[in-house]
N, C-alpha and C positions, 0 to 999 in steps of 0.2 A: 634584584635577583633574576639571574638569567630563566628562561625558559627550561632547561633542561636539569636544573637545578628542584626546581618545583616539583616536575615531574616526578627527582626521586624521593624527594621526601614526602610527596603524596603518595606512591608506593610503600617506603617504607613504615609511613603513617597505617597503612591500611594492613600491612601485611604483619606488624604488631598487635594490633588493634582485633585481629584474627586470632591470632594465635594465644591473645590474652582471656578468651572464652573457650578455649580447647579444654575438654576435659582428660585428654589424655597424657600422662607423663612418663612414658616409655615405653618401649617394644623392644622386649628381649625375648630369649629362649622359647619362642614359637606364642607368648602372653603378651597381653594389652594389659602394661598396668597404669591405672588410672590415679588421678591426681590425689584420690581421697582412699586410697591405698588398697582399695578392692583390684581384682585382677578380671580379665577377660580371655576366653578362647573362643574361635570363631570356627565352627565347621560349613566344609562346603559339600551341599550335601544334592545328589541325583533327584532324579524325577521319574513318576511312572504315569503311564497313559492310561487315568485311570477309565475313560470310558472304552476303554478297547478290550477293559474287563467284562466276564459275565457275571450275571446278578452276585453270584455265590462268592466268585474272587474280590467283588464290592465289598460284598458283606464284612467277607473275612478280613478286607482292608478297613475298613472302616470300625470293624471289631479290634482290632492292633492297633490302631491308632489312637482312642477311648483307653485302650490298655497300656499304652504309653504316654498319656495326658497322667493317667492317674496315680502312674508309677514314679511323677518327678515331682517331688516337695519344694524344688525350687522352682524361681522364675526362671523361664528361657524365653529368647527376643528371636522371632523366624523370620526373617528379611527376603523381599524377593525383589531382584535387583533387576533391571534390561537395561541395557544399552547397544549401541548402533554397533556392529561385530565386525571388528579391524581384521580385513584378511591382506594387509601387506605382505605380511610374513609369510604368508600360506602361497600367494601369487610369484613371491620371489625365490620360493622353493621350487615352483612349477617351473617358472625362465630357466633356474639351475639346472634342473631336469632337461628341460628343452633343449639345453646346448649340448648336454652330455648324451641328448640320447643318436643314437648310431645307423640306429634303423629309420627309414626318410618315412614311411607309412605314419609309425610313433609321434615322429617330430612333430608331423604337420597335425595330428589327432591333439595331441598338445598343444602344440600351437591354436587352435582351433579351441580348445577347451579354456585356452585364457582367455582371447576373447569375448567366447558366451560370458564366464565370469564376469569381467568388465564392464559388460553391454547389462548384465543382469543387476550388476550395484550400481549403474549410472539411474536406471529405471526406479527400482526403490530399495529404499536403505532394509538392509539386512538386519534386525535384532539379535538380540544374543539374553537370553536367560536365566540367571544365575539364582540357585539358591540356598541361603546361609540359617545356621542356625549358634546365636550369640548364647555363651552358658558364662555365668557370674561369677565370680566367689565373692562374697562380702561377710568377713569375721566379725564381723559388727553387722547389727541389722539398724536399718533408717529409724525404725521406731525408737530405738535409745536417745536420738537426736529429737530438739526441741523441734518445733515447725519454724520457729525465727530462726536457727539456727542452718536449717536446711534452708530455707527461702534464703537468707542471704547468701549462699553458698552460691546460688547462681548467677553472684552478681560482681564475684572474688574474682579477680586473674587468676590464670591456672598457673600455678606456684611448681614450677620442676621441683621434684623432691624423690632421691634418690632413695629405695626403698633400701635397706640393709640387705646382702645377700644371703641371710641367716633365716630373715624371717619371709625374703619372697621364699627361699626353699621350700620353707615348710608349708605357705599356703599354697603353691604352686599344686605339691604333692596331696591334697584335699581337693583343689580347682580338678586336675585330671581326673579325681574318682570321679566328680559328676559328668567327665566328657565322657569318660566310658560308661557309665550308665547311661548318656544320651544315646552313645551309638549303638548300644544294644539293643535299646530300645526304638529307633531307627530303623536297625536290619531286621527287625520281629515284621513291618513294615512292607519290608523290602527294597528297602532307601539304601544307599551307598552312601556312605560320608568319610569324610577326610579330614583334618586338622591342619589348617589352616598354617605355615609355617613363618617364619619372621620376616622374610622378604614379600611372600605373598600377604601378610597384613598389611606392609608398608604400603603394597600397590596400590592394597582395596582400600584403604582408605584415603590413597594421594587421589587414587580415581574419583570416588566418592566426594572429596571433598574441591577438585579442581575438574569437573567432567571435560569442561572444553580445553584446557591447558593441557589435559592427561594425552588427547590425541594426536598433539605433536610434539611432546616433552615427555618423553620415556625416563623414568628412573634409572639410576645404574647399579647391578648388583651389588647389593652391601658388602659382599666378599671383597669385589674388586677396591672397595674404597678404599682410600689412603689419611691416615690419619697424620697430619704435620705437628710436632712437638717443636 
């Protein structure tokens, strides 16, 4: 067997072998639903500087936050993510700029400002900060389930399994009341949050689960894709 032969079936050995421990079986209408029929939504949510507060604005934060622990019956998962912050995009807005601009003062201010940039990420890598807040639905609770039954579970291939569109509706419409009870209780806070939509899950979690592949294999909008029959 040739050399490059091995290669892919070493590949494709490994990137099975992957995907047969994924717990996830779909991503539709802005939801993560999961292989064991529970759903997910995933908010991305602000940040505040909390030492820039005074005692009192402490307080009252830390008072709203206690009062939003105790106001949710369910589990929620609060993730905080960093990673190195890709300014391609952001740099080849500036070039664009720079060619278009008209007045030579500008240009070369620009010009000059890409530079510093460059000279500043060569120096040290820039972070980027994100933070998520995962909210569950699960119509069945794990306690119904044996412990054998649950401990094998983690040892099952993830089985695609196309949920009914009858019955995602309906927990779908259950899943959002607790997002919007998150966010309410969020903005008591003073947190911004957002809902996550179905191209931005697909990122976060290609990101998430390939960090170094993600920086130079960009996804392509789900819109644009073409589906062949």
């Amino acid at each position: 067997m040739s050399s490059d032969k091995k290669q892919k079936l070493a590949r494709k050995h490994i990137s099975t072998t992957t995907q047969q421990f994924l717990d996830i079986s779909e991503i539709k209408e802005d939801v993560v639903v999961m292989r064991d029929g529970t759903l997910r939504a995933i908010l991305l949510v602000s940040s505040i500087n909390f030492s820039l507060k005074n005692e009192d604005e402490q307080n009252a934060t830390i008072s709203a936050y206690v009062g939003f622990l105790n106001s949710v019956e369910f589990p929620i998962q609060i993730v905080i993510q960093s990673r190195e912050l890709n300014i391609e995009r952001y740099l080849k807005e500036l070039e664009e700029k720079e060619k278009e601009q008209t007045n030579e003062l500008l240009k070369m201010q620009t010009s000059e400002y890409i530079q510093y940039i460059n000279e500043l990420v060569s120096i040290s890598s820039i972070m980027n900060k994100r933070f998520y807040v995962a909210i569950p639905y699960n119509p069945l609770t794990d306690n119904q389930k044996s412990f054998v039954n649950r401990f094998s579970e983690l040892f099952k291939p993830a089985i695609i399994i196309r949920m009914k569109e009858k019955k995602f509706k309906k927990r779908k419409v259950k899943m959002m009341t607790r997002v919007t009870r998150v966010q309410n209780g969020l903005g008591s806070i003073g947190l911004h949050s957002v809902q996550l939509d179905t191209q931005s899950l697909i990122e976060l979690y290609y990101n998430s689960y390939n960090p170094e592949t993600s920086k130079n294999q960009k996804l392509v909008d789900i819109n644009q894709l073409k589906v062949v029959k």
